[in-house]
N, CA, C and O atoms as CSV, one atom per row, in Angstrom:
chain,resi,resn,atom,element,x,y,z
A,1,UNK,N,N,40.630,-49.488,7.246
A,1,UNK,CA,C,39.891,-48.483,7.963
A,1,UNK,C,C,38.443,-48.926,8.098
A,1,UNK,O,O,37.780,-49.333,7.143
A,2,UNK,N,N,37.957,-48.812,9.450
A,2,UNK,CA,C,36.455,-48.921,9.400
A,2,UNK,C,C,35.720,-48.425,8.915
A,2,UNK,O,O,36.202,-47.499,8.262
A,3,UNK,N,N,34.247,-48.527,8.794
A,3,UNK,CA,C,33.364,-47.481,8.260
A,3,UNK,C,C,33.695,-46.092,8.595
A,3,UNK,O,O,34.124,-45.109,7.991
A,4,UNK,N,N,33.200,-46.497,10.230
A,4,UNK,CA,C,32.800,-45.079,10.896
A,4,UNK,C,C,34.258,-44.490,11.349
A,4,UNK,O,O,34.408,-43.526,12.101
A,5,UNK,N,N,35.135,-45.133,10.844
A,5,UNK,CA,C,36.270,-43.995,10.872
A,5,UNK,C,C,36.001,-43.160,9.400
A,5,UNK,O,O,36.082,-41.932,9.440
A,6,UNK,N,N,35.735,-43.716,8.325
A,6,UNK,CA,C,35.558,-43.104,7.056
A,6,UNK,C,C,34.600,-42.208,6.886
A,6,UNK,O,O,34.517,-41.329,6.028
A,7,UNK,N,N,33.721,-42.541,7.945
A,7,UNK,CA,C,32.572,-41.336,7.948
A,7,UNK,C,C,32.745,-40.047,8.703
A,7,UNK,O,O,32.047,-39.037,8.609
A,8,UNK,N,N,34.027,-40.296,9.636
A,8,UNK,CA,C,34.101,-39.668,10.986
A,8,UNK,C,C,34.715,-38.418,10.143
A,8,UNK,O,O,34.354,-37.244,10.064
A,9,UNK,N,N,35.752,-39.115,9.564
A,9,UNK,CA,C,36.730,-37.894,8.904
A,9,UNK,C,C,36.110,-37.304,7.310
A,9,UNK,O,O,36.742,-36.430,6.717
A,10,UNK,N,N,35.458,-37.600,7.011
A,10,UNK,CA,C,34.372,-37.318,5.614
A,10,UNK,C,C,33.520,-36.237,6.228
A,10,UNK,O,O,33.155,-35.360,5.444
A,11,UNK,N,N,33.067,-36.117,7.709
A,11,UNK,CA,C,32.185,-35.458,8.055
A,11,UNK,C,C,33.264,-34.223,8.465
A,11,UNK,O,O,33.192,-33.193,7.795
A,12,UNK,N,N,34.249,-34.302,9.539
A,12,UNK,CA,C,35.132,-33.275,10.053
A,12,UNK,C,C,36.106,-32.313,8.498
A,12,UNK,O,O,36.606,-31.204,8.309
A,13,UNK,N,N,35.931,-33.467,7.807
A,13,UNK,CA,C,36.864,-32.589,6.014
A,13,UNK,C,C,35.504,-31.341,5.890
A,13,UNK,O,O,35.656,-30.120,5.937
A,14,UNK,N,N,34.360,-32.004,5.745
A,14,UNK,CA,C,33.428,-31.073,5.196
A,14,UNK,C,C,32.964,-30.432,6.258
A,14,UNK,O,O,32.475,-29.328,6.020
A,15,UNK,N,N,32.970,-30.814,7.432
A,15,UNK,CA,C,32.686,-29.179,8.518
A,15,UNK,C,C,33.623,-28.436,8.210
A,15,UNK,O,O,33.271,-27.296,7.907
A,16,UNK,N,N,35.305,-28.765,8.148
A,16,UNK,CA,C,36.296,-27.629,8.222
A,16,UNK,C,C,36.166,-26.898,6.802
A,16,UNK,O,O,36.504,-25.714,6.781
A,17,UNK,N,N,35.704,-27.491,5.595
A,17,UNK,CA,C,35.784,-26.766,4.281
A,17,UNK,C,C,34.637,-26.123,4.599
A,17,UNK,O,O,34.956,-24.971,4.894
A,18,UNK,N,N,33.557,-26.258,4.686
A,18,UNK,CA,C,32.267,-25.243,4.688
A,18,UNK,C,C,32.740,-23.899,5.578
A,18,UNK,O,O,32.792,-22.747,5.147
A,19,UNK,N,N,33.073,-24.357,6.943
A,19,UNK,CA,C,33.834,-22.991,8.213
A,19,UNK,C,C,35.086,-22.291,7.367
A,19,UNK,O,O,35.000,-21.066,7.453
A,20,UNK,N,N,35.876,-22.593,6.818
A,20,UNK,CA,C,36.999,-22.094,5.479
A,20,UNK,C,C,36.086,-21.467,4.770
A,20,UNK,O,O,36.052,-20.282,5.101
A,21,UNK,N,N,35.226,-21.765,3.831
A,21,UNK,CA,C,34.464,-20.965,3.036
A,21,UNK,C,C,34.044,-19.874,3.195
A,21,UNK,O,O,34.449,-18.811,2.726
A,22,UNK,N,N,32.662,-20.227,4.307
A,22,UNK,CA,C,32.161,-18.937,5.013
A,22,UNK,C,C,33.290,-17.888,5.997
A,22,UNK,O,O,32.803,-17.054,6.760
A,23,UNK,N,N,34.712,-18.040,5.878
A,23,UNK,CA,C,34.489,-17.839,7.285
A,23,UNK,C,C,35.869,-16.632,6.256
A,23,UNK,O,O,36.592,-15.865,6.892
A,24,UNK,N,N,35.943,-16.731,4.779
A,24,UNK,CA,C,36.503,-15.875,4.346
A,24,UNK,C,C,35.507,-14.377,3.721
A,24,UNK,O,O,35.924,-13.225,3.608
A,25,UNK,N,N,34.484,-14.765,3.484
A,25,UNK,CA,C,33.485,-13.627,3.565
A,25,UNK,C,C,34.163,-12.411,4.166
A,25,UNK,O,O,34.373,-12.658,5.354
A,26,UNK,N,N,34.702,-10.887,3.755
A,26,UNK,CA,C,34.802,-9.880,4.686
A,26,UNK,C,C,33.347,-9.130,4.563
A,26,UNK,O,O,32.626,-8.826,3.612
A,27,UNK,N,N,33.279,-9.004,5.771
A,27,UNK,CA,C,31.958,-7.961,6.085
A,27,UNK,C,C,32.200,-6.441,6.779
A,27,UNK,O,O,32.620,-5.996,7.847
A,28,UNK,N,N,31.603,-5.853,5.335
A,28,UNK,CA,C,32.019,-3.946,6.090
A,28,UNK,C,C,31.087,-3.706,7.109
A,28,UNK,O,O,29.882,-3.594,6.882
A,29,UNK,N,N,31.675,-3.610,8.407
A,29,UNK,CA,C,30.829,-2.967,9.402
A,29,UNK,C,C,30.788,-1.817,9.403
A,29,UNK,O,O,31.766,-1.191,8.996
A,30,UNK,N,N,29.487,-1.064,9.924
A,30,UNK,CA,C,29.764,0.260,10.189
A,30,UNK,C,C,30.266,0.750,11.573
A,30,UNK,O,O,30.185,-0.019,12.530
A,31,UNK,N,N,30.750,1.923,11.714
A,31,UNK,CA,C,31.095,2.027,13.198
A,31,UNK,C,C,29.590,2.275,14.230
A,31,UNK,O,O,29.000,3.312,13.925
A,32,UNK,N,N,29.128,1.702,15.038
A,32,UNK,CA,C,28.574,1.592,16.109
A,32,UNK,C,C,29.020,1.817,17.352
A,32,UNK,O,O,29.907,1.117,17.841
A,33,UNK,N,N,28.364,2.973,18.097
A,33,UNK,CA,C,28.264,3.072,19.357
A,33,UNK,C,C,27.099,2.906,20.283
A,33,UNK,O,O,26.172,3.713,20.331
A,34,UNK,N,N,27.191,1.751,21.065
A,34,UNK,CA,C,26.229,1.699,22.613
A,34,UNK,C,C,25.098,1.320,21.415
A,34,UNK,O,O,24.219,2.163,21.591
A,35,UNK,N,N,24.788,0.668,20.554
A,35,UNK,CA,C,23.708,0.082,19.978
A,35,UNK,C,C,23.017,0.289,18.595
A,35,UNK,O,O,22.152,-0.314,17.960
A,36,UNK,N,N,24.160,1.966,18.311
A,36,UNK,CA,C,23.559,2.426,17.169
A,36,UNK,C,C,24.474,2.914,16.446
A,36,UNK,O,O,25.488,3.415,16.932
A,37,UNK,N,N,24.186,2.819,14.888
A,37,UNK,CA,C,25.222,3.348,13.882
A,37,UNK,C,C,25.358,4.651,13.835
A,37,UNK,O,O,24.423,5.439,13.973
A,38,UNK,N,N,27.034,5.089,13.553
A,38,UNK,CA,C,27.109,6.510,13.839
A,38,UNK,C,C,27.975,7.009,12.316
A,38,UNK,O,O,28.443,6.502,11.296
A,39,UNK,N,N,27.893,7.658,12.638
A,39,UNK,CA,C,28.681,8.233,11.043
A,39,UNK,C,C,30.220,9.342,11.608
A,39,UNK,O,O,30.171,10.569,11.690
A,40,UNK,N,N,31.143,8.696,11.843
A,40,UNK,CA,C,31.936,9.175,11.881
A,40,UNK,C,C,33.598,9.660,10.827
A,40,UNK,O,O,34.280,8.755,10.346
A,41,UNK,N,N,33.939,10.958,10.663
A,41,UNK,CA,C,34.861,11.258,10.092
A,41,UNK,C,C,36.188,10.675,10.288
A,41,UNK,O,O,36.693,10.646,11.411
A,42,UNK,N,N,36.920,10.098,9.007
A,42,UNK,CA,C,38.148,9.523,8.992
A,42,UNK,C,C,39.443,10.148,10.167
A,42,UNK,O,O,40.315,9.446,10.680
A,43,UNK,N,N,39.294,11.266,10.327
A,43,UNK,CA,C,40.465,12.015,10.953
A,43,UNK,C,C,40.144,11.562,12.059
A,43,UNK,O,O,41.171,11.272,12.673
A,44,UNK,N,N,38.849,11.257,12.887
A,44,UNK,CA,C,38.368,10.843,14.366
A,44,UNK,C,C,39.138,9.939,14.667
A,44,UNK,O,O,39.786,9.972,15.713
A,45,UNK,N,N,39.234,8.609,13.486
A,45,UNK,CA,C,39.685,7.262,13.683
A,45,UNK,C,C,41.332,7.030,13.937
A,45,UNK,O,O,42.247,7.755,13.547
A,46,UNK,N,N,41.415,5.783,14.718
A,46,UNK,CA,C,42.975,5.373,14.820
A,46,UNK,C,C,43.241,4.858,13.168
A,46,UNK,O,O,42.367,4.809,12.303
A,47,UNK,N,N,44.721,4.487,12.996
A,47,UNK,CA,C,44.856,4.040,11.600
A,47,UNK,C,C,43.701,2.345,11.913
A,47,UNK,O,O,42.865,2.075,11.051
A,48,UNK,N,N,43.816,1.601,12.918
A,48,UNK,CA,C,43.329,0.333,12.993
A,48,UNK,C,C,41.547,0.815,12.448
A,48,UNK,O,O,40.769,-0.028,12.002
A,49,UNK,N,N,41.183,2.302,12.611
A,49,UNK,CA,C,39.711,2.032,12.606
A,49,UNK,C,C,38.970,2.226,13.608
A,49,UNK,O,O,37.760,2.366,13.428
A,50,UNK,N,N,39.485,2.275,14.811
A,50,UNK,CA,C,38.770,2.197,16.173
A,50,UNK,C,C,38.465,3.925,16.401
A,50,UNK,O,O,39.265,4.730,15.925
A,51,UNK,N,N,37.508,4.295,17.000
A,51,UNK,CA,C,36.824,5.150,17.633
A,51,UNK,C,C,37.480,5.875,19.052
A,51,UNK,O,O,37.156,5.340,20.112
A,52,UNK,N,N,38.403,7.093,19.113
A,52,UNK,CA,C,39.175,6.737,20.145
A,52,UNK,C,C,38.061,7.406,21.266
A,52,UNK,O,O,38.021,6.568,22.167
A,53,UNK,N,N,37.600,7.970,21.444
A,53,UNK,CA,C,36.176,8.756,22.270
A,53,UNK,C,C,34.772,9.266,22.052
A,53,UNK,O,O,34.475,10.126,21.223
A,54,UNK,N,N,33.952,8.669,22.856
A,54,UNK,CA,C,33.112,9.143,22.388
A,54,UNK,C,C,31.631,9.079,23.031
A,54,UNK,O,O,30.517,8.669,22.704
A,55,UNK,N,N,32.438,9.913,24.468
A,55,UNK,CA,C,32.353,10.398,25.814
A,55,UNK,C,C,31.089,11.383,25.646
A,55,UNK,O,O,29.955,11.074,26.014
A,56,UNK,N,N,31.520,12.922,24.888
A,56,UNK,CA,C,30.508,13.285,24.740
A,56,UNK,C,C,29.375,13.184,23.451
A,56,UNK,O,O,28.226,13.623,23.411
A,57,UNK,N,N,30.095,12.490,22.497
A,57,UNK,CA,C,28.432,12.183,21.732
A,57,UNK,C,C,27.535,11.837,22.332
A,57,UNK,O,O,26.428,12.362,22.219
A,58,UNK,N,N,27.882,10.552,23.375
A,58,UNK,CA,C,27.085,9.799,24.167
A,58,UNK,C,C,26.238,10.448,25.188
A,58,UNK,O,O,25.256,9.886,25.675
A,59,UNK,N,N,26.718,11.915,25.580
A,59,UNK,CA,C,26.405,12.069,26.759
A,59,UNK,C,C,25.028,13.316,26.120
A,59,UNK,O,O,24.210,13.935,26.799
A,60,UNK,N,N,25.246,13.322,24.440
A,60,UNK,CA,C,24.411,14.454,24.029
A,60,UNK,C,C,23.493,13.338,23.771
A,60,UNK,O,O,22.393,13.307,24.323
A,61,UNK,N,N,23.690,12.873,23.363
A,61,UNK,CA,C,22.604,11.127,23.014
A,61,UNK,C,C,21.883,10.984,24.303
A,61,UNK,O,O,20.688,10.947,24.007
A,62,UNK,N,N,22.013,10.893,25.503
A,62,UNK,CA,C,21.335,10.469,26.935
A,62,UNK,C,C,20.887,11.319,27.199
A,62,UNK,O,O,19.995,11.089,28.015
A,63,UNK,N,N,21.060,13.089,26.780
A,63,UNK,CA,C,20.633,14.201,27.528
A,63,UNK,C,C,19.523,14.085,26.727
A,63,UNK,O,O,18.493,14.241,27.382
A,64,UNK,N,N,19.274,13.795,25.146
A,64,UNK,CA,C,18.202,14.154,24.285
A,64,UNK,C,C,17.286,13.044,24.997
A,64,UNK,O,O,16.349,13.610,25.561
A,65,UNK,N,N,17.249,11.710,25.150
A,65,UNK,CA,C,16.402,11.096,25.371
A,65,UNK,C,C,16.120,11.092,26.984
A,65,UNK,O,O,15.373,10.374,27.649
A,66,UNK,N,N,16.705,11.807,27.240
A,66,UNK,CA,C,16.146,11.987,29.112
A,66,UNK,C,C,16.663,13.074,29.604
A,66,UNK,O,O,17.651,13.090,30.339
A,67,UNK,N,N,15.777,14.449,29.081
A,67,UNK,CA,C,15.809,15.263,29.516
A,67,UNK,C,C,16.205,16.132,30.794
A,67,UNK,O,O,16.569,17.300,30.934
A,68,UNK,N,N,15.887,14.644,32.016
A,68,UNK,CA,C,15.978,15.292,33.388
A,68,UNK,C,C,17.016,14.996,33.555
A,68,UNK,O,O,17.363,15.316,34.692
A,69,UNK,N,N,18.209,14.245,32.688
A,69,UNK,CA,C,19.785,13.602,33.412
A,69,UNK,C,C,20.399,15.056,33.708
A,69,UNK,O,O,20.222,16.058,33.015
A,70,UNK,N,N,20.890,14.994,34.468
A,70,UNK,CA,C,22.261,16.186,35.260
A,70,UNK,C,C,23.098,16.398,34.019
A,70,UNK,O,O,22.957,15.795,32.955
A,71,UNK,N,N,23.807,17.146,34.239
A,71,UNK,CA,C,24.314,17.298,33.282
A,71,UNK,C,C,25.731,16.864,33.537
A,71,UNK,O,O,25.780,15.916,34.321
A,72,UNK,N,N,27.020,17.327,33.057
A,72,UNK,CA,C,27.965,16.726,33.448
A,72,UNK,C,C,28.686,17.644,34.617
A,72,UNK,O,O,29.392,17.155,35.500
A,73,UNK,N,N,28.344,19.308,34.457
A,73,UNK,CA,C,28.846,20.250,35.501
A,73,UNK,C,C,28.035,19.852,36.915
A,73,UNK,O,O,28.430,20.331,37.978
A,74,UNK,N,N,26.893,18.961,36.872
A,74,UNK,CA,C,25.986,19.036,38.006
A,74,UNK,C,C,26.586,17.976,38.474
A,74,UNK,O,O,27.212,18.119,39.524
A,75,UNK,N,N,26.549,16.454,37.735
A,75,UNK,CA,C,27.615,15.465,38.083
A,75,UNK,C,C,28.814,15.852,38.961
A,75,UNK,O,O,29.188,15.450,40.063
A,76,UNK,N,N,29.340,16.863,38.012
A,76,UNK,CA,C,30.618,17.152,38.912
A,76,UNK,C,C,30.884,18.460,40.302
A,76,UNK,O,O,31.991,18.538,40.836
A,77,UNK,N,N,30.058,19.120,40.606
A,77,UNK,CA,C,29.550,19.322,41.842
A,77,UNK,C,C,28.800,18.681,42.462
A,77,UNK,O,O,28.783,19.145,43.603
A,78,UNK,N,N,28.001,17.673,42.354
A,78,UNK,CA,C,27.985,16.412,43.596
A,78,UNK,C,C,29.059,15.418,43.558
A,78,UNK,O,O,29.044,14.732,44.581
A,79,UNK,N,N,29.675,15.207,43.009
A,79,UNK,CA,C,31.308,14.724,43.307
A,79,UNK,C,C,32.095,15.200,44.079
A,79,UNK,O,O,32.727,14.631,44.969
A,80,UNK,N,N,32.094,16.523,43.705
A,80,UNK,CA,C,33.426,16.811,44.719
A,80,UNK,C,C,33.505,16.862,45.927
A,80,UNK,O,O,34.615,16.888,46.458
A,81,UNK,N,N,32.144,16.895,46.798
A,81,UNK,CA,C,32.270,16.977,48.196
A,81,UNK,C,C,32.892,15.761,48.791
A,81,UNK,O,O,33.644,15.616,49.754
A,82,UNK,N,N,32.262,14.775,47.781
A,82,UNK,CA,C,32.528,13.058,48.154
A,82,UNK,C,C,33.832,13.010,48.296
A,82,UNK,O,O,34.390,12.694,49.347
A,83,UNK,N,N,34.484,13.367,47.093
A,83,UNK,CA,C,35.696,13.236,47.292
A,83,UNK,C,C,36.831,13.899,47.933
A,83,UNK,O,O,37.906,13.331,48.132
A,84,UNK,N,N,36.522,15.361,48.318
A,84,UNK,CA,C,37.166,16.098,49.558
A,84,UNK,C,C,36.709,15.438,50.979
A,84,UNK,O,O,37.086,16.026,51.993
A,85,UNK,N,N,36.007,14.385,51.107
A,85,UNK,CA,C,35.166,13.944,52.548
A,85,UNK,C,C,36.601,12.905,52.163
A,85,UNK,O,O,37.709,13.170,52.628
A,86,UNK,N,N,36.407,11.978,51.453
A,86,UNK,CA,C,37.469,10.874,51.160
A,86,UNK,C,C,39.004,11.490,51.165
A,86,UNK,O,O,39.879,10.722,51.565
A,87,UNK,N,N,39.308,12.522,50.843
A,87,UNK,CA,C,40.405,12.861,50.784
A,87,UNK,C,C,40.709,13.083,52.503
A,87,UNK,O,O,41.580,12.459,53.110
A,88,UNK,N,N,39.751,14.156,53.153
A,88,UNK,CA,C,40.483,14.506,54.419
A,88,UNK,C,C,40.472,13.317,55.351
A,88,UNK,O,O,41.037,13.434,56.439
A,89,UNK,N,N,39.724,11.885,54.936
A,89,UNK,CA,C,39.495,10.966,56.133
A,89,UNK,C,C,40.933,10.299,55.489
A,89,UNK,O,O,41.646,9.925,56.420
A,90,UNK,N,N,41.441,10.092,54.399
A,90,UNK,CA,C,42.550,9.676,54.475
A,90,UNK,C,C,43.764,10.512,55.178
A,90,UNK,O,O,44.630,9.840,55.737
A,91,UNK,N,N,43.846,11.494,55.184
A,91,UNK,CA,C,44.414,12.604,55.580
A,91,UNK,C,C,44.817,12.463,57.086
A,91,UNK,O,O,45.833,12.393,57.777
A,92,UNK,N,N,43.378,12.459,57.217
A,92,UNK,CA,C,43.502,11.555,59.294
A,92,UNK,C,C,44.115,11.155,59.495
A,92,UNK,O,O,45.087,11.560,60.133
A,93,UNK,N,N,43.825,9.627,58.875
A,93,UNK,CA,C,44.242,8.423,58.855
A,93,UNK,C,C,43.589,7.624,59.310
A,93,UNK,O,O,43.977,6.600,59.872
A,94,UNK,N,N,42.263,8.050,59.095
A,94,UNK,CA,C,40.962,7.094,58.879
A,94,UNK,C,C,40.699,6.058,58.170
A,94,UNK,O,O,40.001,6.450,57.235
A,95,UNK,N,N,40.884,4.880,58.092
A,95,UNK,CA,C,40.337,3.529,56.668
A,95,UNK,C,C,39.428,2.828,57.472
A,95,UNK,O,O,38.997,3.117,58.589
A,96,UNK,N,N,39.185,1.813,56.710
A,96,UNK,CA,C,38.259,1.158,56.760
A,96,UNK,C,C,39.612,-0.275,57.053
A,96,UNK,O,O,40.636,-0.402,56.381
A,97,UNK,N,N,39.254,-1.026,58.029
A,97,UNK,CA,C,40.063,-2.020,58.165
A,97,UNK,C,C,39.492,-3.153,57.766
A,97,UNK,O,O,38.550,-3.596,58.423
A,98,UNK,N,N,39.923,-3.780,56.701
A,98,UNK,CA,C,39.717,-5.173,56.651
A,98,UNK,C,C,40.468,-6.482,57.243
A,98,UNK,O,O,41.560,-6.428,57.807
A,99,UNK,N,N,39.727,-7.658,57.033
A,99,UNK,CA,C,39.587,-8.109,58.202
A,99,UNK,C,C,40.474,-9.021,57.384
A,99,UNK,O,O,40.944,-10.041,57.888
């Protein structure tokens, strides 16, 4: 064997043992949403741990820091016209043709 084969694989043994080492470390995360730690109750969670919604925490989180956002009933009366306009042009049989 050459040197630099002896060095090649001396170096790749001890990258893969150091990445093995570190890489058994478990680290307790906390649950985080959108950037920040939240404290949520066991019953919320799937058995895996995961967070199954969390639609409106978020949306009480955006209202506190920006007072002027719509709310979600205001959201949803400027929606619906959009989508009764979209509904009756399909209705027609109005689209948009692509080319």
């Amino acid at each position: 064997m050459k040197k630099i084969t002896f060095n090649l694989f001396s170096f790749l043994f001890l990258t893969l043992t150091t990445s093995v080492c570190f890489g058994q470390n478990i680290k307790e995360k906390k649950a985080q949403q959108f950037g920040r730690q939240i404290e949520v109750p066991s019953q919320e969670r799937t058995p895996s741990g995961h967070i199954r919604c969390y639609t409106s925490e978020n949306e009480t989180f955006l209202k506190s820091t920006n007072p002027q956002r719509e709310s979600i009933l205001e959201f949803e009366n400027w929606l619906s016209p959009l989508i009764d306009q979209i509904r009756a042009d399909r209705a027609a049989g109005r689209n948009i043709q692509a080319v």
